[in-house]
Each structure stands twice: as C-alpha cells, then as structure tokens.
C-alpha positions in Angstrom: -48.4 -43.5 52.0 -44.8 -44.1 53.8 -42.2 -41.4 53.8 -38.5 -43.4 53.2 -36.4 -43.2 56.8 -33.4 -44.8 55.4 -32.6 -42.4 52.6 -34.3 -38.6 52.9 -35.5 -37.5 49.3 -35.8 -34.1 48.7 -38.1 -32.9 45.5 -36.8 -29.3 44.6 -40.2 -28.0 42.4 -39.5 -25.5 40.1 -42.6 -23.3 38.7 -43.0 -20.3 36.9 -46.4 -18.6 36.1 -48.5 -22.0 35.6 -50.5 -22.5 38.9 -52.4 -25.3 36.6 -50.0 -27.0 36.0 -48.4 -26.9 39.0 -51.3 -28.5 41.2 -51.6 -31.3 38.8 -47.8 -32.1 38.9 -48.2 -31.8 42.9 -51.0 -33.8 42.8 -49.4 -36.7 40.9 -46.5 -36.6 42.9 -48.9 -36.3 46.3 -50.5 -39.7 45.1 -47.6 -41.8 44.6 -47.2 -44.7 47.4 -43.9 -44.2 48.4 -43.6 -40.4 49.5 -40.3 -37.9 49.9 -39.0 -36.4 53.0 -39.9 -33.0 51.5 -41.7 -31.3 48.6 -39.5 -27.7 48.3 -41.8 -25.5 45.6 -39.1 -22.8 44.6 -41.3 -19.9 42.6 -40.0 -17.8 40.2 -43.5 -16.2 39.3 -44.7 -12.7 38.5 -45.6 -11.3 41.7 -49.8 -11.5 39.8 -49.5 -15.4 40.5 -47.3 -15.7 43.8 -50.1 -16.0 45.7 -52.0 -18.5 44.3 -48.8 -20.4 43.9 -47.9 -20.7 47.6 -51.7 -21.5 48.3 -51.2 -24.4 45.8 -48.0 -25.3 47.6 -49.8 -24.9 51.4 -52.4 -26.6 50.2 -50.4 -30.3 49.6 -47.9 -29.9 52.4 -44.5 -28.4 50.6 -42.8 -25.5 51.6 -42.7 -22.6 49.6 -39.9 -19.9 48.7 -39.5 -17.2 46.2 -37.5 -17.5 43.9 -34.6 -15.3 42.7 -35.9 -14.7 39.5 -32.3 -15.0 37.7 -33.3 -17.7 35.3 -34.3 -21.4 34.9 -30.7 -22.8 36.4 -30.8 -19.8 38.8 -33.6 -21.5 40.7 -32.5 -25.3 39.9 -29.3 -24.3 42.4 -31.7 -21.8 45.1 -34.0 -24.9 45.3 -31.5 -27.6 45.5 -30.0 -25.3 48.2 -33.3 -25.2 50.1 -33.3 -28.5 50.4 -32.6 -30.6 53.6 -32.6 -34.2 52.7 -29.6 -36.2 51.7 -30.4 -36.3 47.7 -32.1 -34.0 46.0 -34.4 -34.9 42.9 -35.0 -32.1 40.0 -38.6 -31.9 39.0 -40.6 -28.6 37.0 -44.5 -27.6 37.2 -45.0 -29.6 33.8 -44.4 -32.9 35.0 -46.3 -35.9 35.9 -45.1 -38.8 37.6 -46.8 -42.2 36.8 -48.1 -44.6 39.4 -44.7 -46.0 41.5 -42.8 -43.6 40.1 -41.2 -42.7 43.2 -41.0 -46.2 44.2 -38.5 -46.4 41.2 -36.6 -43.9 42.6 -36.0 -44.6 45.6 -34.8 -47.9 45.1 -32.5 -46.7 42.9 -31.1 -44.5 45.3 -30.7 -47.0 47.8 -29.1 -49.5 45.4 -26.6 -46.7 44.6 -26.7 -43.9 47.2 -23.6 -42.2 45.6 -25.0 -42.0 42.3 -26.8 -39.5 40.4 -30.0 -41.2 38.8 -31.6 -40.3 35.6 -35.2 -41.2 34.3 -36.3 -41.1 31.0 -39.6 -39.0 29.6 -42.8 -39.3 27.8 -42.8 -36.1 25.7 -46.4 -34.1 24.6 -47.0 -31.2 23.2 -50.3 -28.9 23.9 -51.9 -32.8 24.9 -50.3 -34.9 22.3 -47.6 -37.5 22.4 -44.6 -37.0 20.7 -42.5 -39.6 21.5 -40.2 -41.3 24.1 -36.9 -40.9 25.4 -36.2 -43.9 27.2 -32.5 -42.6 28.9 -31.7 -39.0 29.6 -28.8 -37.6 27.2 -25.4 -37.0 27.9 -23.1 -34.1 26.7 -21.4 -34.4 22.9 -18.9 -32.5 21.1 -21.6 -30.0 19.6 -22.9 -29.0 22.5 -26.0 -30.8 22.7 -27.1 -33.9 23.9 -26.1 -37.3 22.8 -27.6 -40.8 23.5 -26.2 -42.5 26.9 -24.4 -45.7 25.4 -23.5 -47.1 29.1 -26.5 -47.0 31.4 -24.8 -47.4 34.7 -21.6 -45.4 34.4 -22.7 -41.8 32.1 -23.0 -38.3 32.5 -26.1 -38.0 31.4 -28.4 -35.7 33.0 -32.3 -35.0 32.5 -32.9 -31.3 33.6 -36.1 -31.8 35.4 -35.7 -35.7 36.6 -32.5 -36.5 37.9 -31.6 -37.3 42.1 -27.9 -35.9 43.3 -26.4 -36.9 46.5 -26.8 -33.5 48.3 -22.9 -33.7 48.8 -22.9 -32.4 45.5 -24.3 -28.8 46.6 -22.5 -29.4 49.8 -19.3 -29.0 48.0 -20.0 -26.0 46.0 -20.9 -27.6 43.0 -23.7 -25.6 40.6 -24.9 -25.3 37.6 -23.7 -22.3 35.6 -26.4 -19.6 35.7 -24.9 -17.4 32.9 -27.2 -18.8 30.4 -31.0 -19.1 29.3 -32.7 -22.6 28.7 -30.3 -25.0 26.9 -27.3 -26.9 27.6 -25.8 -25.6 31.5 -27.7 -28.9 32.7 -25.8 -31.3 30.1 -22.6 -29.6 31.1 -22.8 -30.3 34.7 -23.3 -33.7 34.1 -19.7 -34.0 32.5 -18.5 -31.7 35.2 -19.4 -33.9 37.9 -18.6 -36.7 35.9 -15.3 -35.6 35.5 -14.7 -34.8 39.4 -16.0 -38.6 40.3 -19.8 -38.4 40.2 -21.1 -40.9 37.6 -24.6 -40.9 36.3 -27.0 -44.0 35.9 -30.3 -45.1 34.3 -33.2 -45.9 36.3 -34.8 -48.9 34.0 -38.1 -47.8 33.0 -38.6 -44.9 34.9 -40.0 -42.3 32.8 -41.8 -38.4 33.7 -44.4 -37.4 31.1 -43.4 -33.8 30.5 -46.4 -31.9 29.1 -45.4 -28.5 27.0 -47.6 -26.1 25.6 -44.5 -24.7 23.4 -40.9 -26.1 22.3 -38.4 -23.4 23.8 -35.7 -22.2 21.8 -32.0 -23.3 23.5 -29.7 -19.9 24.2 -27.3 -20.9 21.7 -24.7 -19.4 23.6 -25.2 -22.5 26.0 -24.3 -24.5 23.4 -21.4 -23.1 22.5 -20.4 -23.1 26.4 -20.9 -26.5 26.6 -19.2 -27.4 23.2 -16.2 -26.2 24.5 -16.3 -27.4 27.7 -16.2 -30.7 25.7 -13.7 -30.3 23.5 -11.2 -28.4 25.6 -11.5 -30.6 29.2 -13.9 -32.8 29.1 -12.4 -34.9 25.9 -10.0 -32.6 24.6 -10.1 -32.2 21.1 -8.5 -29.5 18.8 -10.1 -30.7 15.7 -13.7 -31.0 17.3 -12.9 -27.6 18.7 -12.6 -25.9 15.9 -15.5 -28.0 13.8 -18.1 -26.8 16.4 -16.7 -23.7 17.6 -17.2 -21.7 14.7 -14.4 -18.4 14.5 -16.7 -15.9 14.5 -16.7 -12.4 16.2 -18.3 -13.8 19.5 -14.6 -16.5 19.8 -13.6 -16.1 22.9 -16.8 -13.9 24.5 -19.6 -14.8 27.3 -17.5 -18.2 27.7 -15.5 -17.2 30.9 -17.5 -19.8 33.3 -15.4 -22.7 31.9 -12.8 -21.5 33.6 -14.3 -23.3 36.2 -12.8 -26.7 34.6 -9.8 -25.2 36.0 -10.0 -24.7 39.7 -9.0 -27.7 41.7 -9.5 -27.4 45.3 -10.4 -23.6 45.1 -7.7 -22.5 43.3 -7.1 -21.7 39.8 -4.5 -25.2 38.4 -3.6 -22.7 36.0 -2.9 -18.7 37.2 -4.9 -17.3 34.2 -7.2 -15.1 34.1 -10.8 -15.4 31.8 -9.7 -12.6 29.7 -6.4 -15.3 28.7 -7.9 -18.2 28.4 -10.5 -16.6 26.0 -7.3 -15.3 23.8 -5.8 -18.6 24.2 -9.1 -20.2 22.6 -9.0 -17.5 19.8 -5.5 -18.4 18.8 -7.0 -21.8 18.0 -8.6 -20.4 15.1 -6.0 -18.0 13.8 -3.6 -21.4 14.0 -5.6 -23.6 12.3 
C-alpha cells in the first residue's frame, strides 16, 4: 500500500454510536491499494461507546476527535476542519469502499485538482440491495435532489462521498448546521457552484452504503434549500411560490440564506434576516 505524495487526501470519518460498523468501513478503506494521507475519525457518540470508538480508530492508524455533538453537518464541517491534506473526502461509518476505489479517486483528483468529485452508491437496507445511483444528485427547485444532467460541470454533491479542494474550508465556506438530516449538503453544492466551484462525476466510482433504517429529511431543510433555489441560485418567482407553500412557518428558521448575500464578508445588500424574511412573505400576499 502507497500513500499519494503528489496530491494529500484527507478522509474526514464521521460515526455515531455504530462501532460495527465503523471497523468494517475502516477496514475496507484500510485494504484499498492506493492509501490517503490521513484517516480523521470525528465521533459524535454517546460518551457509552467513545471508548471503543477511538480504540477502533487507534487500532487502524487514524486520528481521533470528539465530536461536537451539534448534528450530522455539525461534524461534516469539525472534521473537514481537522483535516490537514489539500482535499478533503466525506465518508460516514456505513460505508464500504470496493476494491480500487481510492484509486478512482485519486486519479480524479489529479486529473482535476480544483474540482469537487462525486461517486455514485450502491444502496442496501438491513443487507439487501436496493438499487443504484450511478451519479450523485444535484439541487432542484423543490428542494430535493435532482439527477446530474452534465457529468463534468454540476453541483451535485453526495453527502458522504464527495473530495473538496481544502481551499474550500480555507475560505470559510460550510455547510449550514441549522438543520437535521436532509438537504444542507445539496445546498452547498449550488453555493459553491455558484461562487466558481463546479462538481464532477467520477465514472464508475460507486460506495455501497449499508442502512439499517431510511431517515426521515428535516423538512425544514427542504424548504431552506428550495428557496435558496428559487430566490439565488435560479431565481424564480413562480417556482417560489409553487414550492414554498404560504403557510404560518413563511418567512421563519430560513435566516441562513442570507448567506447567498455576503460577497467578500459583507452583506451586498444592508438587510437584515428579519427583512429578507418579510420580503419573502410579501411574495405570497402579492401573488
């Protein structure tokens, strides 16, 4: 096994009360030919499994840190942050990489070092298949994903199996933490997309991603993301108010968008959250 010297790939390791799974997905990554530069295990446990945890994570060379038990995209930033290489790949305790999978990787990277690279995923669920996605998705008007039409120029992004240049982090790009499991990941791809990043395929390159349960999005995610869509991303009055239902949440628990605002630090706009949020709301009373 060969670490890569030319371009230093990080694996930020999320895991949550599954030591289980965690040693197998270690293990698969742990016999694939082409190694990383670092293997970065970021644990958001109950403090019952920490131990065992960072045992698992001694035990096959990666360094270990706690967690800040805020929430899946919470740790996705703290363990990108804890990274040192120059691009930084996503990966969670229920995933196995096939044979070369790494390989795949890292030749994409060093086709495209300025890219951020997507795989695709073998889906199961308690140990059966249940089907393939062959791209990652990229963000659609409704807030959830869509399929990626262009393979080399997209902003799709697969939660747990996608490489950013660590320039991203480096310039104070995250993923919005407001939210539970659901569409915060899809919406950063667009972000980035939108300040220059693209997002490509990796041909063939696929995770198997074995669940024991399907999670339930926080469907206030998806209305984040929806208008994140339809107001900056590809603004759109009409889809606006199609997917943005007026109800009595309009214009609540949505300030983070305002972050589609700020160019260089500073607000493009001198608004503040509560405004924008009317400004939204008026949408619906005009329509």
């Amino acid at each position: 096994m060969t670490p890569c010297r030319s371009i230093s790939l990080s694996v930020a390791l999320l895991t949550r009360n599954r030591p289980g799974s965690l040693e197998r997905a270690i293990a698969s990554l742990r016999a694939q030919d082409e190694q990383p530069f670092e293997v970065v295990v970021s644990d958001d446990s109950d403090d019952e499994f920490v131990s065992e945890i960072e045992a698992i994570a001694q035990k096959f060379g990666c360094r270990y840190v706690r967690g800040l038990r805020r929430g899946l995209y919470a740790n996705r930033n703290f363990a990108a942050l804890n990274c040192a290489g120059t691009h930084i790949r996503t990966m969670d305790d229920d995933h196995i990489l096939p044979n070369g999978h790494l390989e795949q990787c890292l030749a994409a990277v060093r086709e495209d070092p300025a890219a951020i690279w997507t795989t695709g995923e073998r889906g199961f669920l308690n140990g059966k298949s249940v089907g393939i996605a062959k791209t990652a998705s990229q963000l659609g008007p409704a807030g959830v994903g869509e399929a990626i039409v262009r393979q080399d120029d997209n902003w799709g992004i697969a939660d747990g199996s996608t490489i950013y240049p660590r320039q991203i982090y480096d310039r104070g790009f995250r993923i919005v933490e407001d939210f539970g499991f659901g569409s915060p990941y899809l919406e950063f791809g667009a972000f980035l997309y939108s300040h220059g990043w693209k997002c490509r395929c990796i041909p063939q390159a696929f995770v198997e991603h074995y669940a024991i349960s399907l999670g339930k999005p926080d469907l206030l995610s998806l209305r984040f993301a929806s208008i994140c869509f339809n107001l900056y991303f590809q603004p759109s009055r009409t889809r606006l108010i199609k997917h943005f239902l007026p109800t009595q949440e309009a214009g609540q628990n949505y300030g983070s968008h305002l972050r589609w605002l700020i160019v260089d630090g500073e607000l493009v706009d001198k608004i503040g959250s509560q405004a924008i949020c009317e400004s939204t709301a008026s949408i619906f009373r005009d329509a």
